[in-house]
N, C-alpha and C positions, 0 to 999 in steps of 0.2 A: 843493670837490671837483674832481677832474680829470675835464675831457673824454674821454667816451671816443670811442677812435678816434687818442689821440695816446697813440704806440709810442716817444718819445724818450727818450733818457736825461735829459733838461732836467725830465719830467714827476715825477722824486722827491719825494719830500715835505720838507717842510722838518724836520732835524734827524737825517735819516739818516746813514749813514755816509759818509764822502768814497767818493765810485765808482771802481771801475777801470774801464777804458774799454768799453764792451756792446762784448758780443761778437754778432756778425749770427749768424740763422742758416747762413749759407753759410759762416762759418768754423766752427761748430760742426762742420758736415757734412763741412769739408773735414778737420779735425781726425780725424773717426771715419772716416772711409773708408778709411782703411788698417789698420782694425781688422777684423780677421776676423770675415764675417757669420753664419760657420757653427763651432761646438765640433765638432772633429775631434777628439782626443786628450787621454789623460789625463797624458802625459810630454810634456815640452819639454825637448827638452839633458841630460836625465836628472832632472831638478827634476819630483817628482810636481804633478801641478794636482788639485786637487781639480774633479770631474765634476756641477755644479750642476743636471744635466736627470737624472741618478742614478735621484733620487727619485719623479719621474714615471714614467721608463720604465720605469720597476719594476711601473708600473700598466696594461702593456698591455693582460694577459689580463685576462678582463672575466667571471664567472661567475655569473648571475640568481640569486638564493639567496632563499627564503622567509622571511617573520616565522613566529618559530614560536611555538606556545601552549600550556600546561599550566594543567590547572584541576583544582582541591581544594578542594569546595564542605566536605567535615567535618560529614556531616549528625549524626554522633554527639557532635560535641562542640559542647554549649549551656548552660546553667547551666538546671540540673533544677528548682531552686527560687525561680528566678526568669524566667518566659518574657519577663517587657517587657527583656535583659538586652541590653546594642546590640550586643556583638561576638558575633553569632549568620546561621548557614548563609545566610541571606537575603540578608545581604549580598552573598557571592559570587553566590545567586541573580539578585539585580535586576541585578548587575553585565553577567551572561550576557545576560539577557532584552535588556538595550540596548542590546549586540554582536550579538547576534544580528538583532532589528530594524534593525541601518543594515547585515547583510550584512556585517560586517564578519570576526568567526570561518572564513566560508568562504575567505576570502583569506586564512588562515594555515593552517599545517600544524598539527594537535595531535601533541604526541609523547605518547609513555610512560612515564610516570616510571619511571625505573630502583629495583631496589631493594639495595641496599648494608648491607654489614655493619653492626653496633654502632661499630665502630670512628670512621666518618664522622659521628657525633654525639659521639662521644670528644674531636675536634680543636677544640671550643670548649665544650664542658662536661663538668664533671665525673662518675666514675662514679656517686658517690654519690648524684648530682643525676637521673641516667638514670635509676637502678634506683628511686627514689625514687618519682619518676613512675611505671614501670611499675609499679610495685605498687598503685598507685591503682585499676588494670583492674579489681581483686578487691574491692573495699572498698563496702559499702555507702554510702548517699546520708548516712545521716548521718556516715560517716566520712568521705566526700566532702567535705562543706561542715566539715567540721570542720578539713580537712587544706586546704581551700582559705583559712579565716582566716588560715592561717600566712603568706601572701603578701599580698602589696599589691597589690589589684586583679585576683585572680588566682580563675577559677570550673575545678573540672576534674568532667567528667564520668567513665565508666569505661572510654570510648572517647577519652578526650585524650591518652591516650600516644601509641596507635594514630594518629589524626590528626595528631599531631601530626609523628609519624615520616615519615609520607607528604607532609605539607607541606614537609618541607624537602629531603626523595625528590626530590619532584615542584622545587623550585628551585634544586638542586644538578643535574640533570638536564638544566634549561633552561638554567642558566650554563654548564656541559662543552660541549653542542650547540652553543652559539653561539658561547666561549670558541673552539671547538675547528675554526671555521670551515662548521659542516653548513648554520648558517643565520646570514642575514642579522643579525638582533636577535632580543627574545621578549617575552614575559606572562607571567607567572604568574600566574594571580586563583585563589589560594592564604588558607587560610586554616586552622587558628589563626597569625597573626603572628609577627614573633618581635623585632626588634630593639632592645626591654627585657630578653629573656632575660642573664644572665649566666651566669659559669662555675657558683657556683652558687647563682642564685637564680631562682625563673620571678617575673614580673616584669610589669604590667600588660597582661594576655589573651598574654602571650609565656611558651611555654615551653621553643623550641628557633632558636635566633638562626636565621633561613633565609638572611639576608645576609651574617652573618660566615661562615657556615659552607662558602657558593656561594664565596666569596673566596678561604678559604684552598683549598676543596678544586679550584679553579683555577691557584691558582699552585703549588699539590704538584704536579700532575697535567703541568705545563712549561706551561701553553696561555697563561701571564699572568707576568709581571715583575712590571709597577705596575697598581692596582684603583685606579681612582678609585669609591667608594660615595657617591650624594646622595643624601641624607635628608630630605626636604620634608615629612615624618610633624609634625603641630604640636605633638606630644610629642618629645621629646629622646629619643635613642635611647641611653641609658645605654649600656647591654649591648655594643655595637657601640663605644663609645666604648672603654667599657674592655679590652673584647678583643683590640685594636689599638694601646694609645698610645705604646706604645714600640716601634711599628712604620714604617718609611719607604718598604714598600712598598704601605703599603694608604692613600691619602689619604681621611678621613671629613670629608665637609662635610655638615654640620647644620644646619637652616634650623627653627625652633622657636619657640615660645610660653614666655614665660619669667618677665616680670613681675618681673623681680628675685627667684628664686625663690618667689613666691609661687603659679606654677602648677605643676602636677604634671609631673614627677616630685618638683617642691620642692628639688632637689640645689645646692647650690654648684657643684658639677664641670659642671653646665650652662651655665654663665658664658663669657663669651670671652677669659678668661685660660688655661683650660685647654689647652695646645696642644699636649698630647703631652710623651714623655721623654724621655732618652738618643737613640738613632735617630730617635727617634720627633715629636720633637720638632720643631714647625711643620707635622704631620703631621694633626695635628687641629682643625678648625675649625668653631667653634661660633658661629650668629647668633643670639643671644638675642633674643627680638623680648621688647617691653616693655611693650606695650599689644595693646589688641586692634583691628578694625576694618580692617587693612590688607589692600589692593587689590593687584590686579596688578601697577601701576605700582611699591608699594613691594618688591613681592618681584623684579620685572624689575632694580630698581636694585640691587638683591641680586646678582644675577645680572649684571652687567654690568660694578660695581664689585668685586667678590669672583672667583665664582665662573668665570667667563667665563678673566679672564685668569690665574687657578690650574691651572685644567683645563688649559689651553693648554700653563703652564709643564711641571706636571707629565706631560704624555701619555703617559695613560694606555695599557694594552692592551686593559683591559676597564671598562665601565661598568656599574655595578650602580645603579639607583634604587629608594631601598626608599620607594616610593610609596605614602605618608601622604593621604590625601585629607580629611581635618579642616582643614584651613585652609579647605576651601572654601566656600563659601556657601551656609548654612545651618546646617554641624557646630557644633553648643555649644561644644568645648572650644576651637577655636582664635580666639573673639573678636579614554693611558689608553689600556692595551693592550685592557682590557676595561672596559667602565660601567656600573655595576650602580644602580639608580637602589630605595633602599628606599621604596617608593611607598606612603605612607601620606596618604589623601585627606583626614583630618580639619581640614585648614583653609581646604579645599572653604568654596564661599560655604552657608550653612545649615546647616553640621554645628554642631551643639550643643556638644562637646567644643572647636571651635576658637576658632569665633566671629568668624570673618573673614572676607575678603570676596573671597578668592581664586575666579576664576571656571575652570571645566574648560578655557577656552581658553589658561589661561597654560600649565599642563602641556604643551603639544600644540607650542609655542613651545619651553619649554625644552627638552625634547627635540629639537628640529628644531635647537637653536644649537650642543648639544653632539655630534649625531650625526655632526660633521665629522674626531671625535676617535675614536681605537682602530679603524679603519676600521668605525665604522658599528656596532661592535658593542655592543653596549647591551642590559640585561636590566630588565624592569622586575619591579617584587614588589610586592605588596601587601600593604602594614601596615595600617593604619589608614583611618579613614574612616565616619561613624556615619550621617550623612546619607543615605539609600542613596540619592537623585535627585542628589544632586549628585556621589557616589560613581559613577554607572554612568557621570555625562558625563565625570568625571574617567578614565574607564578607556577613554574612547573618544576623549580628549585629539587634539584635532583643532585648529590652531592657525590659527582665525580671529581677528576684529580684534579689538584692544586697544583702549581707547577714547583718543581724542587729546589730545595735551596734557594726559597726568599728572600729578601733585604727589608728592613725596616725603615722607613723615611726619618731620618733624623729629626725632621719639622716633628713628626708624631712620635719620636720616643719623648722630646719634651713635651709634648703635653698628655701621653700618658702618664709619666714622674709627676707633672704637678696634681691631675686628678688624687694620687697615689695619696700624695701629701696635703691636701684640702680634707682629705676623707677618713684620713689617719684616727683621729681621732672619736670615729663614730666604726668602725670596722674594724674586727678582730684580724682581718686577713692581709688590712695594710697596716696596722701596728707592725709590723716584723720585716717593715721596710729600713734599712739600715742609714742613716742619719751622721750628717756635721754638722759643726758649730761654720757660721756663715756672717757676718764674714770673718775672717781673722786676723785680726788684731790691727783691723784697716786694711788690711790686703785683700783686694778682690779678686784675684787670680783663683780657677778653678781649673782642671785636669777635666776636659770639656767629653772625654771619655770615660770617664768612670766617676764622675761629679755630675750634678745639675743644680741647677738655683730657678726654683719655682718663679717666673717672671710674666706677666699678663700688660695685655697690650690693648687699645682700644682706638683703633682708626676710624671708625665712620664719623662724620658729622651730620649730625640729624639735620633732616631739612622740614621746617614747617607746612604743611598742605591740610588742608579741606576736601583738597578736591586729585584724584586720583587718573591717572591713566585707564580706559578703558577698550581701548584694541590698539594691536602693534605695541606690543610693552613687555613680551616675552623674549628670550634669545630666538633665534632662528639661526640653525645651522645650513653650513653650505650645502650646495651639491656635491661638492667632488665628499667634502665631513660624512655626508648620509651614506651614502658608498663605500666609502673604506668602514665607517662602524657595521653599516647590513654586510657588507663579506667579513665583518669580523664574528659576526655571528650567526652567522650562514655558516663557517669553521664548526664553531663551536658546537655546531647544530648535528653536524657531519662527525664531528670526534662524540656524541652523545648518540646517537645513530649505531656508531661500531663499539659503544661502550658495552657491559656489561648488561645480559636480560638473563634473566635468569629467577624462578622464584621465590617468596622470603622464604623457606625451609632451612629449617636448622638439622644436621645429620651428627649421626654418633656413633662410634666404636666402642664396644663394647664384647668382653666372651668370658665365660665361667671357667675357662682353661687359664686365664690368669689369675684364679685362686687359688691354684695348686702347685706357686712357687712359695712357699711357707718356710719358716726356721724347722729345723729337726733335733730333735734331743743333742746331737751335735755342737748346736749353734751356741748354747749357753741360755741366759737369760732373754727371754722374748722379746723382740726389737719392736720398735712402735710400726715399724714397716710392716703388715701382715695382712692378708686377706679381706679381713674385716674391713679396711680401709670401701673398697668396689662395693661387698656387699649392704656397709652403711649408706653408700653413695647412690647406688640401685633403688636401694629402698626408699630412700627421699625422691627419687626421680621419679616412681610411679606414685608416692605418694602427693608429688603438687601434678600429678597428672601429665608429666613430661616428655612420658615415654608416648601418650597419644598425639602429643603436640612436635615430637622431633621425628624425624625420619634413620630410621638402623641402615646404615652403610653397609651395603653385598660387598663383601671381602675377596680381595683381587688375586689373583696370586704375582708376587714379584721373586724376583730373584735378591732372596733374602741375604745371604750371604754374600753377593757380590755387592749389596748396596752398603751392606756393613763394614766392607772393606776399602770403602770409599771415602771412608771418614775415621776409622781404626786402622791398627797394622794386622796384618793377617794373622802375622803369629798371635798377638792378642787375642785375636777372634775363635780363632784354634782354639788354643788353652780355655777358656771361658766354657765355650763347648762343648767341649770334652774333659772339662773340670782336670784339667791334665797344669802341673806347675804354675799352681794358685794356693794363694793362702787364706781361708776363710776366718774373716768377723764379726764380731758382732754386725757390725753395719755392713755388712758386703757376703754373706749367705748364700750357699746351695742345696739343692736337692737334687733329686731325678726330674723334676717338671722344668726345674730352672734356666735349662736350655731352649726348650720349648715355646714360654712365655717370652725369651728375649725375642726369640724369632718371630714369634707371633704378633709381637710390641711395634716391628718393622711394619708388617701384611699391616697391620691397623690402624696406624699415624698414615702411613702410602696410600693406602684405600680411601682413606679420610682428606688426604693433600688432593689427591686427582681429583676428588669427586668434587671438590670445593673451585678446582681450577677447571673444571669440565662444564662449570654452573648447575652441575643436578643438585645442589643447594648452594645455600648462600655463604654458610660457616656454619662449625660444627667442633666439637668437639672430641680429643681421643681418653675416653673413661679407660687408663692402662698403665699396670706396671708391672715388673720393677719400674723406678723414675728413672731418667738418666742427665741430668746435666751437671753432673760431677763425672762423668764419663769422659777422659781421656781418651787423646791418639794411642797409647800402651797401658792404658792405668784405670781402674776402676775405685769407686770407693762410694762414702758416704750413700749406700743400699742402689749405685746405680751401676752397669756395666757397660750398657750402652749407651749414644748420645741421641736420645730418639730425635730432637728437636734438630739438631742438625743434620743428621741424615735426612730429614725430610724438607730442610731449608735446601741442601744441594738434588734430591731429587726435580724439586720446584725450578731449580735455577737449570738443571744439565737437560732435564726431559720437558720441564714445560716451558722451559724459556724466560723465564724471570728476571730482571734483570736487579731488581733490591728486594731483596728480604728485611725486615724487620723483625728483630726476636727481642722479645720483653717479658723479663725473669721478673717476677715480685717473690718468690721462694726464698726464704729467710735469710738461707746461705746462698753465699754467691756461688755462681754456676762455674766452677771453676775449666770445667769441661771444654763445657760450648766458649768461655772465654776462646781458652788456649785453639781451639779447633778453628777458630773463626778470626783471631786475632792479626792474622798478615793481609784480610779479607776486606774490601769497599763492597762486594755485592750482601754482604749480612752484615747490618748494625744491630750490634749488642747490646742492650740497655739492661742493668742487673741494681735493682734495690736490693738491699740486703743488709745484717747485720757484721761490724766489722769488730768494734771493741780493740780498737787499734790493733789487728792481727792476731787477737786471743781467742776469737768465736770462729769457729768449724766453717769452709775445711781449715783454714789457721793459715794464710797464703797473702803476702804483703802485695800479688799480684790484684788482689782484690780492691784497693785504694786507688783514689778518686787519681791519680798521676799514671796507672798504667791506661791507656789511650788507644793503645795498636802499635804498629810496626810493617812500617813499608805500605804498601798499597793500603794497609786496613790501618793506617795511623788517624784517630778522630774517629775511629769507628767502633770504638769497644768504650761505652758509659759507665764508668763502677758509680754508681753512687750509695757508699757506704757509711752507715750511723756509728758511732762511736759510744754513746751515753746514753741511759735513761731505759722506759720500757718504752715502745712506741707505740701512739693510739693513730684512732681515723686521721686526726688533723696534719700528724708527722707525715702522713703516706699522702694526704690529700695534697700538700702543698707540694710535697717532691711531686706529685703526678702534674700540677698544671703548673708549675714555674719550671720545671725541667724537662719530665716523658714529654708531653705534647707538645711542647713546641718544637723539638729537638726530629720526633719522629714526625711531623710537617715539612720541616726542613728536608728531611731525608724523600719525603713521596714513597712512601712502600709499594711492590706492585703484592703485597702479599704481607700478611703479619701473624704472626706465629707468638701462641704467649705463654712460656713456661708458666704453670700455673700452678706456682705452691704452696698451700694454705698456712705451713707453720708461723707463720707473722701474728695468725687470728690467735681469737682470745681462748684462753684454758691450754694453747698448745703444751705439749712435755718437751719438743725442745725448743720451744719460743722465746722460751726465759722471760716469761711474762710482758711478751708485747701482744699489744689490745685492740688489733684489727678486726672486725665485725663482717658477718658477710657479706652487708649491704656495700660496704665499702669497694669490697671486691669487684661486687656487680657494675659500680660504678665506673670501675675503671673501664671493663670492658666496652661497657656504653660510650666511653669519650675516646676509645678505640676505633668504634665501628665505621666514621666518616672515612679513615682511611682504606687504601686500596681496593676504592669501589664494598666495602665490606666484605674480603675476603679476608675471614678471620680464622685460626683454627685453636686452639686452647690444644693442651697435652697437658696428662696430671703429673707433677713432679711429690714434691711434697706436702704435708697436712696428715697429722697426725692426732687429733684430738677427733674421734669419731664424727660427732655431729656438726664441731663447727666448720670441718672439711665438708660433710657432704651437705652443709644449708650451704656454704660458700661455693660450691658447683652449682647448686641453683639458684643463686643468685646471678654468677656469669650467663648459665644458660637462658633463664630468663629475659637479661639482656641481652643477648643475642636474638631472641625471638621478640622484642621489641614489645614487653609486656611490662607494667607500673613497676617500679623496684621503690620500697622503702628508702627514702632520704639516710645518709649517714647521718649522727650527730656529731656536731663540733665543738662542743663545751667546755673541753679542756684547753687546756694552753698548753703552745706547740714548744718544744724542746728547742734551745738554745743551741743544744748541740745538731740539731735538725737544720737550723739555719747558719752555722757554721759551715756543713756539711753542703747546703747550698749552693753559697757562697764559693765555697772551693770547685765546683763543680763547673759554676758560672764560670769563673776567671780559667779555670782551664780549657774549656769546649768553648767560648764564646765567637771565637775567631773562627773557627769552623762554621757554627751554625748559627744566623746571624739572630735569631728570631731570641735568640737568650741577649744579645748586645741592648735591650731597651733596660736590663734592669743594671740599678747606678744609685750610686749613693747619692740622698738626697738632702739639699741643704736644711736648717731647720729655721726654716726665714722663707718668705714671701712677700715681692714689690708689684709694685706696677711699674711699666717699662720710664717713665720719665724720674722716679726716682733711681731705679738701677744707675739710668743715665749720670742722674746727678753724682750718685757714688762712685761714681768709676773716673767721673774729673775731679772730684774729692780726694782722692786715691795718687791719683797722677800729680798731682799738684804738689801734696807733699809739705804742704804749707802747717807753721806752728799750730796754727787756727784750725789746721782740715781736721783734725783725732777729733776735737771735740763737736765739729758740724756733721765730719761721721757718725760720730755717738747719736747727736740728735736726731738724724736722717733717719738711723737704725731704728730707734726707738719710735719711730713714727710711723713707718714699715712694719714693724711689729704691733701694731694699734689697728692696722688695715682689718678691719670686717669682711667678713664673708657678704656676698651678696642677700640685699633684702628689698624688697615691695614695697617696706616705709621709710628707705631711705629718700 
C-alpha cells in the first residue's frame, strides 16, 4: 500500500494506464479563471444556452402549507353476522386514539369531505356494479349475507353503500386539496378500503377503488399529468392494477405477498411479468414477495433497488400511497406530480393476514425518501391493516432507526433481478443492468452469487365457486401469537418514547470574520478559494428568504486548540498558527486573519454539532472556511489546513457519545484528509464521490481508488468511489447515490451524519473540468439523507467554486433540510460507461461487508417459467445426441414467452 501523504504521479499502482502528465492544481485554476464565475444570460451571439439555476429560482417564493387529514371511521359498515370480522370501524378507531395520544391530529388541518355526484364513482366502476350496491341499503340481513357470498371476501351491511360513498368523498377530497396546492400532503384514515375493487367486482372488504378513483379524478380535474400510486398493502391490489394498465400516466408500484400465487388474491396477473399494455406498458410494477417473515432491510432493498430510482425516473406530480399496513408485525396475512401512497398496514410486524415483519418505522422512512418528489405532495390512504397495534404505529409512521447491518432474503434478491429484467427495456435506469448470454452453450450451470436467471413459477390451482365464505374465513391468530407481537410493539412503542423530540428547525453558522482570510499580493494569481464564495452564499440565503426560516446558532466557546490537536499533531497546529515553518501556495494561502478563521471554523462546526445533538434544532448547516478535508494528521493542502469535519465527527463520538458517524464527501476531490484521519476507524464511515482520472486528478493520491477499504479496525469502512472518464452529469451522481451511498449507509445505521458538502462537481465549476451537476441534484441528496440518524444531519462547506452555482447549491440542501418542494433533477442524458464500471468495482469490493449491495448480480438475458427451466436442466444432464437440439428448441420457446396480458 501507498504512503499516505505522497501526492506524486510516481505513486500509481502497478498496471494502470500509461499517465498524461498531472496536471497541478494551479494549472487547473489558471485553466478556469477565465471562466465566468457568475450565469448572466440565456443568449450568447444569438446561440440560446440553456439556464441550469432555472430550476431553483423558480423556488424562491416559499409558502408554510399544512398536513392535512380526513377521517371515515364507517361505523355502519361491519359484518352483522360476524362481530370477531378484522376489517371493522375499530380499526380506524385505535388508529385515531394513537394520533391523538402523540398530539399529532392537532398539527394537521381536518378538511370536509366534499360531496360529488354519482358520476365520480362512474370514472372507475361500472353502473351496474353502483346501483347493485345501493340496492343492498334495503335488503334484509339474510339478503345481505346472501348477496355478500357472491363476492370473495366481501361482508355488506345496509350502510355499505353509504359508507362506502363517503370513503372515497372523503379521499378524492384529500387528493384535489393537496393535488391542487391548499396543503402540504395528507391522511386519510378511511375506511371501507378499496384497492381490490374492480370496474365490476367488489372484491376483498373493497367496494369502491378510493386510489384509482383520487387518480383519475386528479388528472381530469388538470392538477396531475403523471400519478405515481405505491401499494405496500401485502395483498395485491388487483383492482388498481387493472384499472390502469394500459395506462402511462398513472405508474402502479406494488409491493405484496405472493408465494407463487399461493396467497390471496391467488391471481397469476400478480406475478412480475405483468407490466402493463400498449401505453401502458412498463407502467406497472409488481414485487411478488414469495415467502413470508421479511424485515425492513428486505422491503428498504425493495426500495432502493426498484422503486427509489423509478420514482425518480418517472416524476411524478402526485403521490398516492395506498397504505396497506399487514406486512407489519404481527398482521397474519403478510408472514410524480402527485404521490398517492395506497397504505395498507397488513404486513405491519403482527398482522395475522401478512405475517411479516415490517416494523411502523419503515413507513415513516419511505415516505421521507420519496417526499423529495412532486414537491412534497403526497396523499396517504388506508387499505388494509388487521393488526390494530401495529396499524396505529404504522399510521403514525415516524422514521426512527432501522437496525444495522441488514441482510437481504435471497428469496427477494431474485425477484428483485427478475423485476430489473421484465422492466429493462421500458426504463432508462435498468438498462444499465449488467447482462449474460443464458444459457451457454447447453450448460445450465450458474455462479448462484453473482448470476441469476429470471424464473417464474405458478402454484395455485384455481378452484371454481359461485358461492363464497362469509364468516370464520380469515386467519386468526393465537393467544400466546397476540402477546408476543403486542410486547413487540409495546418495545417499539417505548424505544419511540426515548427517541428524538425535538423541533423541525434548521440552524446555521455563519461570521463575516471568515472573510478576512483572503490571498495577499504575496499569494500570486487569485485562487477560486476567496471570500466571495460566503458573501455569494449569504446573499442567496436571504434572498429565497432563509435566513427568516433557519435559526443562527449562539456560538460556544470550546477549547479550540486542544480539539485541534485531537485530530492533528501539535507541532502542525503550532506552525499553521504562527505561520512559523510553512510553505505557502497557491492553494494553501496566508494572511494575518488566517489563524483566526481556522479557529473560528472549530467554535462553528462545535456550536453547530452540540446544538444539533442537544435537539435545539434538527440539522443545520456550517456556512465556513477555509474548507478542510484535504487536511492531514501533519499536512495541509488543496486551500484547507484543518479537518473541520473530523474534528467534529470525534467531538460527537468523545463528548456526546456517538457511537457511528457517517461522513459523505460529494466534493470533487477526494477528501484525502479525513480518508487518512479516519482510515484505522469503525466508529466513522467514510463515503467519498469524487473525481479520479486514474490518479491524474487533484489531490493525485492512488489512495483514492475504489481498493483502498481501511485498515485494521476501520477495514470496510472508508468507500472511495471514484470516476475515471467523461464529464459527469445528474444521472452519474444519481445512480452512485441509490445503488451505492444509501444502501451502504443503511447498512451502517448512523447515529449522526456529517456531509462534506462541495459543490465543485456542479455545472460551470473552474475546477470541475466540466462535470454537470445542478443544484437540485445536490438537494436531493440531502433529502434521501434525512431518514437517517433520526435526522441529525449537519452539512460543513468544503468546496464550490463557481459563485452562484455554489450558493443555489447551498439552498438547495438547505431547503431540504427544512422539508420545503425542491425542483426534480433532470435525467436525460445517458449515464457513463465508465460510471458503471466504477459501480461495479465498488459492488464486488464492499459487498461482503454490507449486505444490502449483495442483491445486485448479473442477470441472464432469458426468461422461463419454472417447468421449462425444469425441463432444461434434465436436457442438460442427460447429455443425449438429441438434448443440443431439444435445448435449442426449449430455448427458443422460452424466448417467445409474453409478458403478462388481460387477452390472453
Amino acid at each position: 500500500m501507498k504512503n499516505y501523504g505522497d501526492t506524486s504521479a510516481s505513486a500509481s499502482s502497478e498496471g494502470h494506464l500509461p499517465q498524461k502528465p498531472l496536471k497541478s492544481l494551479r494549472q487547473m485554476m489558471s485553466e478556469g479563471r477565465n471562466k465566468n464565475l457568475r450565469y448572466t444570460s440565456k443568449t450568447s451571439y444569438g446561440v440560446e444556452v440553456t439556464d441550469h439555476y432555472e430550476a431553483v429560482n423558480k423556488y424562491k417564493d416559499f409558502e408554510e402549507k399544512k398536513t392535512a387529514y380526513v377521517e371515515q371511521e364507517s361505523t355502519g359498515h361491519y359484518c352483522i353476522w360476524d362481530k370477531n370480522y378484522p376489517e371493522n370501524p375499530e380499526r380506524v378507531a385505535c388508529a385515531r386514539r394513537r394520533l391523538e395520544a402523540l398530539n399529532l391530529i392537532e398539527r394537521c388541518e381536518r378538511i370536509t369531505p366534499k360531496t360529488f355526484p354519482n358520476e365520480l364513482f362512474l370514472l372507475k366502476h361500472s353502473k351496474d356494479l353502483f346501483e347493485r350496491l345501493e340496492k343492498c341499503s334495503l335488503m334484509s340481513d339474510a339478503e345481505l349475507r346472501e348477496e355478500s357470498s357472491k363476492w370473495d371476501a366481501v361482508f355488506i351491511s345496509r350502510e355499505t353503500f353509504e359508507d362506502a360513498k363517503l370513503s372515497t368523498q372523503a379521499a378524492v377530497s384529500l387528493t384535489l386539496k393537496v393535488a391542487g396546492n391548499a396543503y402540504k400532503n395528507g391522511f386519510a384514515l378511511i375506511r371501507p378500503p378499496g384497492h381490490h375493487a374492480m370496474e365490476n367486482a367488489f372484491c376483498g372488504y373493497c367496494f369502491m377503488n378510493n386510489v384509482s378513483i383520487s387518480a383519475d379524478a386528479a388528472i381530469k380535474e388538470g392538477l396531475a399529468k403523471r400519478v405515481l400510486i405505491v401499494d405496500y398493502d401485502i395483498h395485491h391490489g388487483q383492482g388498481v392494477q387493472q384499472l390502469f394498465y394500459d395506462r402511462d400516466d398513472v405508474l402502479y408500484f406494488s409491493i405484496h405477498r405472493y408465494e407463487h400465487g399461493e396467497f390471496w388474491p391467488n391471481l397469476r396477473e400478480s406475478d412480475l411479468d405483468y407490466i402493463g399494455s400498449g401505453r401502458g406498458k412498463g407502467y406497472n410494477v409488481n414485487v411478488p414477495l414469495n415467502k413470508t417473515g421479511l424485515g425492513d432491510s428486505d422491503y428498504l432493498a425493495i426500495v432502493f433497488n426498484l422503486l427509489l430510482p423509478l420514482a425518480y425516473e418517472f416524476n411524478p406530480d402526485l403521490i398516492l400511497i395506498s397504505a396497506g399496513y399487514d406486512a407489519a408485525i404481527g398482521c397474519p396475512e403478510f408472514n410524480p406530480d402527485l404521490i398517492m401512497i395506497s397504505s395498507g398496514y397488513d404486513s405491519c410486524l403482527g398482522d395475522e393476514k401478512g405475517e411479516m415483519l415490517v416494523t411502523p418505522h419503515f413507513y415513516g422512512h419511505l415516505i421521507t425518501l420519496l417526499s423529495g418528489l412532486a414537491n412534497g405532495k403526497l396523499v396517504v390512504l388506508l387499505e388494509g391493516g388487521y393488526f390494530k397495534e401495529s396499524l396505529a404505529e404504522g399510521d403514525v409512521c415516524y422514521p426512527a432507526t432501522i437496525e444495522s447491518n441488514p441482510t437481504v432474503d435471497p428469496a427477494l434478491q431474485k425477484v428483485i433481478n427478475s423485476v430489473k429484467y421484465m422492466l429493462r427495456d421500458y426504463w432508462k435506469c435498468f438498462k444499465t443492468e449488467e447482462l449474460f448470454e443464458y444459457p451457454r452453450d447447453g450448460n445450465m450451470e450458474i455462479d448462484e452469487l453473482e448470476e441469476y436467471v429470471t424464473c417464474l413459477e405458478y402454484k395455485h390451482v384455481p378452484r371454481e365457486t359461485n358461492v363464497y365464505e362469509t364468516a370464520d374465513c380469515y386467519p386468526v391468530q393465537s393467544k400466546e401469537d397476540v402477546e408476543k407481537f403486542t410486547a413487540m410493539i409495546t418495545e417499539l412503542r417505548t424505544v419511540y418514547a426515548q427517541s428524538r423530540r425535538c423541533n423541525n428547525a434548521v440552524g446555521y453558522v455563519y461570521d463575516d470574520s471568515l472573510l478576512s482570510h483572503k490571498p495577499t499580493s504575496e499569494t500570486g494569481k487569485c485562487p477560486p478559494e476567496r471570500p466571495e464564495r460566503l458573501i455569494e452564499i449569504m446573499m442567496r440565503f436571504k434572498e429565497f428568504g432563509l435566513n427568516n426560516r433557519c435559526r443562527p446558532i449562539n456560538i460556544s466557546r470550546f477549547d479550540q486548540k486542544g480539539w485541534l490537536e485531537k485530530v492533528h499533531s501539535a507541532e502542525y497546529i503550532q506552525n499553521i498558527l504562527n505561520r512559523v515553518n510553512i510553505t505557502e501556495k497557491v492553494d494553501w494561502y496566508f494572511n494575518s486573519h488566517t489563524a483566526e478563521a481556522i479557529l473560528n471554523c472549530i467554535s462553528y462546526i462545535l456550536s453547530l454539532a452540540q446544538s444539533i445533538s442537544n435537539d435545539d434544532v434538527r440539522a443545520g448547516i456550517a456556512i465556513i472556511r477555509p474548507p478542510g478535508h484535504h487536511a492531514m494528521h501533519s499536512q495541509g493542502s488543496g486551500f484547507c489546513f484543518v479537518n473541520n469535519v473530523v474534528i467534529a465527527a470525534q467531538y460527537l463520538i468523545e463528548k456526546q457519545h456517538y457511537k457511528r458517524i457517517l461522513i459523505v464527501d460529494f466534493d470533487i476531490h477526494h477528501g484525502n484528509g479525513t480518508q487518512e484521519l479516519t482510515y484505522e476507524r469503525s466508529d466513522i464511515l467514510y463515503i467519498s464521490i469524487h473525481r479520479f482520472d486514474q490518479n491524474r486528478f487533484f489531490p493525485a493520491s492512488e489512495a483514492a481508488d475504489y481498493t483502498y477499504t481501511g485498515k485494521n479496525n476501520g477495514v470496510g469502512y472508508n468507500i472511495n468511489i471514484p470516476f475515471n472518464k467523461d464529464k459527469k452529469k445528474n444521472i452519474d451522481y444519481w445512480t452512485v447515490w441509490y445503488k451505492l451511498v444509501l444502501p451502504i449507509a443503511y447498512c451502517y445505521n448512523p447515529d449522526f451524519v456529517i456531509v462534506s458538502a462541495g459543490f465543485d462537481a456542479g455545472i460551470y465549476d473552474p475546477l470541475g473540468g466540466g462535470y454537470q451537476v445542478t443544484p437540485e441534484m445536490y438537494g436531493h441528496f440531502v433529502q434521501t439523507l434525512k431518514p437517517l440518524a433520526s435526522g441529525r444531519i449537519l452539512l460543513a462547506l468544503e468546496g464550490g467554486y463557481h459563485l452562484e452555482t455554489t450558493a443555489l447549491s447551498v439552498v438547495a440542501c438547505v431547503k431540504a433540510l427544512l422539508g420545503e418542494p425542491l425542483p426534480v433533477p433532470t435525467f436525460s442524458e445517458e449515464i457513463s460507461e465508465d460510471t458503471l464500471e466504477t459501480i461495479r468495482n465498488v459492488v464486488r469490493q464492499h459487498k461482503s461487508k454490507w449486505p444490502l449491495l449483495q442483491v445486485n448480480k448479473k442477470i441472464a438475458k432469458f426468461w422461463c417459467m419454472k417447468d421449462q427451466l425444469v425441463k432444461l436442466e434434465e436436457l442438460s444432464r442427460a447429455g443425449a445426441a438429441n438434448s443440443r437440439q431439444q435445448i435449442q428448441d426449449l430455448v427458443a420457446q422460452c424466448e417467445n414467452n409474453a409478458t403478462g396480458s388481460y387477452n390472453a
